[in-house]
N, C-alpha and C positions, 0 to 999 in steps of 0.2 A: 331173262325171259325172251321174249319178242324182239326187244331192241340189242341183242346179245352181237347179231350178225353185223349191222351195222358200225360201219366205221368214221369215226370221230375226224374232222378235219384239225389239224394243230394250230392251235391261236395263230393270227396272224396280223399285224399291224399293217395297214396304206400307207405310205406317204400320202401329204395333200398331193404333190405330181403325179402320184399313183393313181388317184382316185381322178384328178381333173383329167388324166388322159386314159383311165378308163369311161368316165362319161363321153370323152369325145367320140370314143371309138364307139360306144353304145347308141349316139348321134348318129353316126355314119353307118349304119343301120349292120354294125356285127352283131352277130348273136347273143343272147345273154349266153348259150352254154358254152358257147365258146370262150366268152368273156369270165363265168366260174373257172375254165378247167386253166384259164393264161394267169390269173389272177389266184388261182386258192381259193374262191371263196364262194359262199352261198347265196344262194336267193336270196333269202331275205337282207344281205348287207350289200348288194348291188340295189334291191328297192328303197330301202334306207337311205342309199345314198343319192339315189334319183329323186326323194324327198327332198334334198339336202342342196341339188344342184346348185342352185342363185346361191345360195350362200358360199359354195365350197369354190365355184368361179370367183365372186366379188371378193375373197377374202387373197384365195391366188392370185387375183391383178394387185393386189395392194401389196403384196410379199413382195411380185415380181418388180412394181415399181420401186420401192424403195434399192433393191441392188442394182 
């Protein structure tokens, strides 16, 4: 119907690096569409993840310390 035109983006997994240095860059005031079209991904899983931030930071310092 309606949604016929539209096109599906393909699953796509972040790395946690992926996602703490797309927050950074989201930080330092790039755009989100820019940040979908570098990244593959949607709106909603860029606000998802900006929900997410303190956790996905504190959990990457603890990764990074241990190696």
């Amino acid at each position: 119907m309606g949604n016929s035109d539209k096109k599906k983006r393909k699953h796509l997994c972040l790395s946690i690096a992926q996602k703490v240095k797309l927050l950074e860059k989201l930080d330092s005031s790039v755009s989100v569409e820019c940040l979908k079209q570098e990244y593959g991904v949607g709106m909603t899983s860029i606000c998802d993840l900006k929900e997410q931030k303190d956790k996905l930071f504190k959990f990457y310092a603890e990764v990074m310390n241990r190696s």
